[in-house]
N, C-alpha and C positions, 0 to 999 in steps of 0.2 A: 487522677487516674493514672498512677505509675503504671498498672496492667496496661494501658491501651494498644503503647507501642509494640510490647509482644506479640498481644493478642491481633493484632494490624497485618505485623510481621510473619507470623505463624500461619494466619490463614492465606498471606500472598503465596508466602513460600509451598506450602501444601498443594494447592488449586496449579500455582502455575508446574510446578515439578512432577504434580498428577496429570497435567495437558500436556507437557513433553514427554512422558514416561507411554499415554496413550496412543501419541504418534510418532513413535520412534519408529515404527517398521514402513510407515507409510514412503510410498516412493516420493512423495510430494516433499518428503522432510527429509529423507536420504539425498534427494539427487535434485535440488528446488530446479524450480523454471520459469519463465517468465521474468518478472524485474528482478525477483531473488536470486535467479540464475545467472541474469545477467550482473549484480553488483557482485556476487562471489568470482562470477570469471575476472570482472574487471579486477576484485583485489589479488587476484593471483598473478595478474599481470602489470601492477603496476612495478615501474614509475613509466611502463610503455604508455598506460594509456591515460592520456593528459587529462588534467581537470576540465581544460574549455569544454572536450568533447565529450566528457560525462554528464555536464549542464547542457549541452546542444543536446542531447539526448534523455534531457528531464530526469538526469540521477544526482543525485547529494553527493559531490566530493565527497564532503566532510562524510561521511558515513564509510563511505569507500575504502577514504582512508584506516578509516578507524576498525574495519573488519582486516585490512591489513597489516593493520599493530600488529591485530590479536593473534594474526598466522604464527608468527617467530615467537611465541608465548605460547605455543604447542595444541592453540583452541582449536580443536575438532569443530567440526559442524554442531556437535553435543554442547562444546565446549562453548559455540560463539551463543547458541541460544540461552546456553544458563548465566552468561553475562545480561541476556538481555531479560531474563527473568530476574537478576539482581537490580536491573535498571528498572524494570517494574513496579519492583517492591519499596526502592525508595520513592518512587512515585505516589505509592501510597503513605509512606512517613509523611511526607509533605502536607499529601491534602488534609493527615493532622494536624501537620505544625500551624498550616497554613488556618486550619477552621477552626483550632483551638482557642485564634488571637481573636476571630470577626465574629464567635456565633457561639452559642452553646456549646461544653463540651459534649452532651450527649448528640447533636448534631454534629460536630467533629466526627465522632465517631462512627458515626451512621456513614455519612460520606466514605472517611476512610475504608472501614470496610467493605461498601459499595464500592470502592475501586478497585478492594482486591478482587473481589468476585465478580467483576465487571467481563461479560464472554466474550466481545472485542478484543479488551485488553488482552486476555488472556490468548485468542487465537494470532495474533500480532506478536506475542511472543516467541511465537512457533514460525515467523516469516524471516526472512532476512533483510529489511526494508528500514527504514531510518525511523520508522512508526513509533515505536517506542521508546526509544532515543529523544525523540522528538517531544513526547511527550511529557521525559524529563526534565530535557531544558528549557521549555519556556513556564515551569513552574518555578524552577530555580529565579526568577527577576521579583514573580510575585511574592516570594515566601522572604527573600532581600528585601525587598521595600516594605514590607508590613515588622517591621522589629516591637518588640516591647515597649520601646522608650520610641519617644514623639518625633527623635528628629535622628535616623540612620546614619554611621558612620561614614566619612569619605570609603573604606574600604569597601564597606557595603554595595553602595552607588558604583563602584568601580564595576565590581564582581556582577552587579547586576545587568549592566551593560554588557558587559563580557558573555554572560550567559544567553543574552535575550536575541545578539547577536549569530551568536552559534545557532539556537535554534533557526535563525533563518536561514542560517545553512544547511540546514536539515531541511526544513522545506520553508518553502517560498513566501508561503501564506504566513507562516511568521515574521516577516520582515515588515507587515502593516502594525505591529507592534511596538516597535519601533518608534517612531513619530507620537504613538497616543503615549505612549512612557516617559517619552522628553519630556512630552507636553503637563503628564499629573505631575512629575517630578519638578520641572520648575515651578507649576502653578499652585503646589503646597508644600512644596521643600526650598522654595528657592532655586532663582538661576543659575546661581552660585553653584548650590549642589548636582544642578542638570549638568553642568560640565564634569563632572566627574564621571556621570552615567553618558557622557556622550564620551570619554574616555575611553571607559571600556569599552563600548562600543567600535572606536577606532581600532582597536588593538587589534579585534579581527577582522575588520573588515577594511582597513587598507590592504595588508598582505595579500587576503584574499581577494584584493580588485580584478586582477588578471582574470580570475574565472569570474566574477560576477557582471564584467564590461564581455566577456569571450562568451558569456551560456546568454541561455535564452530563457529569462525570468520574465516576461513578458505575457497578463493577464490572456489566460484562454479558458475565455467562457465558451463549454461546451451549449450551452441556450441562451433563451433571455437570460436579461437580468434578472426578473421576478421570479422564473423558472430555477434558476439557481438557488436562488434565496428558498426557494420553497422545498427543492432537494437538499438543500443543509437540515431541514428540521423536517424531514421526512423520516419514518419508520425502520424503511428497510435498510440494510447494510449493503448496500448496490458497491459494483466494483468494477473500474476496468481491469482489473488483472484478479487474483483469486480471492474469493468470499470468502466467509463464515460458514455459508450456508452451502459450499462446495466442499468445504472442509467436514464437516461437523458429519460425517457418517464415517470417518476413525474414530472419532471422540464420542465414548458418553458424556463424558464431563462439558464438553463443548453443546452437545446435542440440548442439553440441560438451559445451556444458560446462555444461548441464542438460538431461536426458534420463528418462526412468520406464519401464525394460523388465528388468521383476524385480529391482530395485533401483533408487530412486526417488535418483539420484545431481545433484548432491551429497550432498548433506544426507543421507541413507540410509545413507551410508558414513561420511559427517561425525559423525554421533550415536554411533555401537558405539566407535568411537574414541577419541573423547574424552570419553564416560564411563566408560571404562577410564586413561585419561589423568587422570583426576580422582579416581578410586581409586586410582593407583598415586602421587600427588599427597598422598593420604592416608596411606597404607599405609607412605610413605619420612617420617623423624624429621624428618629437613631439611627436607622440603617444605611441614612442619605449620606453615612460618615465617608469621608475622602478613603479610606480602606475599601469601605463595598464599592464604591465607583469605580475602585483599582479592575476589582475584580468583573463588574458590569463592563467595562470597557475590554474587557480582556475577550468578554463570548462575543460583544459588538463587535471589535476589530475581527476576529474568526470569520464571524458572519456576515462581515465585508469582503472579506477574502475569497467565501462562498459565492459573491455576487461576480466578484472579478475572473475568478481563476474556474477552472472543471471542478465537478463537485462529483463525489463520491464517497462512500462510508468513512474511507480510509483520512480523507482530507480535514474528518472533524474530530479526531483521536484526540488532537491535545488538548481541546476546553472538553472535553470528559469529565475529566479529574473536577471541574469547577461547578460545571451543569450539576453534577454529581451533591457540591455544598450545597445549591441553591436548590434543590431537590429535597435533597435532606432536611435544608429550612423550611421548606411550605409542607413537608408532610408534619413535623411537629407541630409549625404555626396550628396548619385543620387542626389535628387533633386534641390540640389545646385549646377550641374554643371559638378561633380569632377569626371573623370573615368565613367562617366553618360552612354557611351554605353557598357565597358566592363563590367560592374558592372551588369547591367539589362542584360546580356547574361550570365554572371555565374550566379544569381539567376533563371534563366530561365532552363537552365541546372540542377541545382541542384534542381530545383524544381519538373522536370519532374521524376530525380534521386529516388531521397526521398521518393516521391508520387505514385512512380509503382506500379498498382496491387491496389490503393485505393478502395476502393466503401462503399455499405451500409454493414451495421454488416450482417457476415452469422451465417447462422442458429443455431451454436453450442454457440454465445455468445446469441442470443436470448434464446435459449434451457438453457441455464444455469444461465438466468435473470429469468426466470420463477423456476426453483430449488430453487435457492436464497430464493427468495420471501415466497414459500411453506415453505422453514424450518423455516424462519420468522413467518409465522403466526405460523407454530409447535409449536414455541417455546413460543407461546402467550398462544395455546390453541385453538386458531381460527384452529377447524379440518377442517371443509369445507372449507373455503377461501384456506388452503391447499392443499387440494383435487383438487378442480380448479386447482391453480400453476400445481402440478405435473400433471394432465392432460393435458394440455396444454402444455407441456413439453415435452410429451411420445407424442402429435401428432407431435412433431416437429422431434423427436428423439424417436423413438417405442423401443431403447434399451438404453436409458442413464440410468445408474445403480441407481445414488440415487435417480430417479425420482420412479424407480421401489422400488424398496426396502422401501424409505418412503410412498408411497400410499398403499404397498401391508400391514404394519402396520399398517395405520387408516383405511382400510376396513374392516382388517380384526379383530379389535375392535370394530367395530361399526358391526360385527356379517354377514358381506360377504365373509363367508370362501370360496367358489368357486372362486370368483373373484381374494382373496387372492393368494389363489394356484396358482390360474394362472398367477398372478405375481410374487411369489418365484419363482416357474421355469423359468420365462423367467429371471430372475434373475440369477439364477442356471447355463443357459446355456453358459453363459460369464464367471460367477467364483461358479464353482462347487465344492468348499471348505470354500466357504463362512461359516462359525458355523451361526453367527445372520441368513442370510437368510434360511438356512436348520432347526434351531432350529423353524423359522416361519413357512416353511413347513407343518413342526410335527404338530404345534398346530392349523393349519390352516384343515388338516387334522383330527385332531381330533374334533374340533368345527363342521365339517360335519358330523361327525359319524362315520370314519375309523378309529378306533381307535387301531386296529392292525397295520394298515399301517405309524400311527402313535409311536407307539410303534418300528416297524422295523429301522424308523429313525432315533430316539432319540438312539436308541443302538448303531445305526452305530458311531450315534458321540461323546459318551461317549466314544467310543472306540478308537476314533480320538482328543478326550482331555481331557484322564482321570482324570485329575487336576483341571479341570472347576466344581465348588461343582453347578452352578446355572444350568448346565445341567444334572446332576446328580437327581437336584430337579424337576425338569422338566418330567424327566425318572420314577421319585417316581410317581408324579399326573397323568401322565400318563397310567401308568400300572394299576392305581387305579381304573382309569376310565373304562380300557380293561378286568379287572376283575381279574387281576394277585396282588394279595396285598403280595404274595410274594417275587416276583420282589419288585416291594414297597419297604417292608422292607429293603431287600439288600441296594437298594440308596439311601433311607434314613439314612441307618448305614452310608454309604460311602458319605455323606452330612457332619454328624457329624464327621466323620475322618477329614474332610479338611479345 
């Protein structure tokens, strides 16, 4: 199949270049926010902002970095996503190289192109998150150890360490790979050759000890255990930070190819599939070969990491690409004949399983697709487009905080202090210790004219954070305005104290 790798290639490149080309005007891709927002500031600011505290803060150096190369190589925001569209695409070479060696070529195939057109993948493209990335390197160990010939070169073993370790600098849940790698490697390559692979391994991860002893890699399971394990092979694409399914109203192409309407597709259909694909994996003599265990071990160790660490759509990106082989095996296995009715009754089963409770997005990811969007333009500049968002937001949700809190500051700069007001308190009433929303308050109030009642504010919370000099300064203009240049003075002095 000399075509394959083209034809692989051709439709990554298409699909992913069609998903960036459809949200290029999106404010969510012009101006990111959230973790994207935050790794782009960090790389503009390093070498200020140190590794430790990028780990105390759950972000990937290693990622960080790497969006920092790319600045002085002149990658636009355009520029850094088509890198990560090229890191995609070889993603998908692999899960050939890789399934050409363990499985039929025409399930090669199958897979591979299922990853190009995979709509995770492809919206993770469009993120700035180490997603992708990630996704590369920890196929680069399995596609090293699987060679041609029976026993892998020392360079090999080097390289694949080297790799497997990066990806757990990329995230966390990689690093339980680790340990089962040594382990196949000695236990069918020799000890011998395990030292080579714990090699490479060193290589990056002494260097990097300073942040991996300084960050905080340390298992947070957001539930049970059970409960984790069972959001790993759950349908929806759930996210603490932005979905699919918050996205996918720029994208037709996206809209297409993730979707949640009784069956939370992909992934909903991707799970019953290829855990029948990994039993029938088992179940077949041949298949028990030390290669597919490579590969069993590879979604095991994931789905341990499931168990230990928060689980969300994003955390099960890198055994995609493999779910994806084992996928591709069980639908040929069925249709060929083999366990043809048991097989279509456990995917039936597990599909019903998986898929419980699916439907269209409710109202708190729409409610916080439209937030998004508002801090997106904020952060342009674009105040009205913002305005929009968080209104549109607060009809969905009349109390989602940061819809309040950022609209109640551009009204109340664009000179609507009533309106203001009436959005600090509803603000107020959820977190009545807010400092930013009570210091709006105050000046929300005094732009009306209360400028005592304004004054009584700002004392309350000088009182409540003597240390803060910007409210302090606050309390000086304030009083200035109320006729007290007394007062004034005092905060003033206690301005210059602090």
């Amino acid at each position: 199949m000399r075509w394959a790798v083209p034809i692989v290639v051709l439709l990554s490149v298409t699909l992913r270049l069609g998903y960036l080309h459809e949200i290029g005007d999106s404010p969510l891709f012009v101006s990111p926010v959230l973790e994207a927002g935050d790794y782009l500031e960090d790389a503009r600011r390093l070498p200020d902002a140190s590794s430790t505290s990028l780990l105390e803060q759950g972000r990937s150096p290693l990622y960080t970095h790497l969006l920092a190369l790319a600045a002085p190589l002149g990658a636009s925001i355009w520029g850094l996503h088509l890198l990560q569209a090229l890191a995609g695409t070889v993603t998908c070479v692999l899960v050939w190289l890789i399934g050409r060696q363990l499985f039929p070529l025409h399930v090669a195939l199958s897979a591979a192109l299922g990853t190009a057109a995979y709509g995770p993948l492809l919206f993770y493209t469009g993120e700035l998150l180490p997603v992708t990335i990630s996704a590369l390197f920890v196929l680069f160990p399995i596609w090293l150890l699987l060679p041609q010939s029976t026993a892998p070169p020392s360079w090999r073993l080097l390289a694949a360490g080297l790799s497997a370790a990066l990806a757990g600098l990329l995230t966390p849940a990689a690093l339980l790979l680790l340990p089962f790698l040594l382990c196949w490697v000695g236990w069918h390559r020799g000890w011998r050759d395990g030292l080579w692979f714990v090699a490479g391994c060193t290589v990056v991860l002494i260097p990097m000890g300073s942040w991996l002893v300084g960050g905080d890699l340390a298992p947070d399971a957001g539930g049970s255990l059970g409960a984790n394990l069972q959001l790993f092979w759950r349908g929806e694409e759930s996210s603490y930070d932005l979905s699919p399914y918050v996205v996918y109203r720029d994208s037709f192409l996206l809209s297409v190819l993730v979707w949640n309407q009784g069956v939370a597709f992909p992934f909903g259909l991707l799970a019953p599939l290829a855990l029948v694909g990994m039993a029938l994996s088992l179940r077949d003599a041949d298949r028990a070969s030390p290669q597919r265990q490579l590969l069993l071990g590879f979604v095991v160790s994931f789905a341990l990491a499931a168990i230990l660490f928060a689980v969300d759509g994003r955390s099960r990106v890198p055994v995609i690409p493999v779910l994806l082989l084992f996928a591709a095996n069980g639908i040929w296995a069925v249709a060929g004949g083999r366990h043809r009715l048991a097989s279509l009754l456990a995917v039936a089963v597990l599909l019903l399983t998986l898929n419980a409770g699916a439907g269209p997005l409710p109202a708190p990811g729409l409610t916080h697709g439209h937030l998004w969007r508002g801090l997106s333009y904020e952060h342009q500049g674009m105040s009205a487009n913002a305005m929009r968002e968080y209104r549109q937001a607060l009809r969905l949700d009349p109390n989602l905080p940061g819809a309040l809190l950022n609209l109640a500051g551009i009204v109340s700069l664009r000179g609507d202090d009533i309106e203001a007001e009436s959005l600090y308190r509803r603000y107020l009433d959820g977190d009545p210790a807010s400092i930013p929303a009570r210091r709006g308050l105050a000046m929300a109030l005094m732009g009306d004219g209360r400028s005592v009642a304004a004054l009584q504010e700002l004392e309350q919370l000088v009182t409540a954070a003597p240390e803060r000099a910007d409210l302090h300064g606050s309390l000086a203009f304030v009083s200035l305005v109320a006729g007290r240049p007394d007062r004034a003075t005092i905060a003033y002095r206690r301005v210059l104290s602090l």
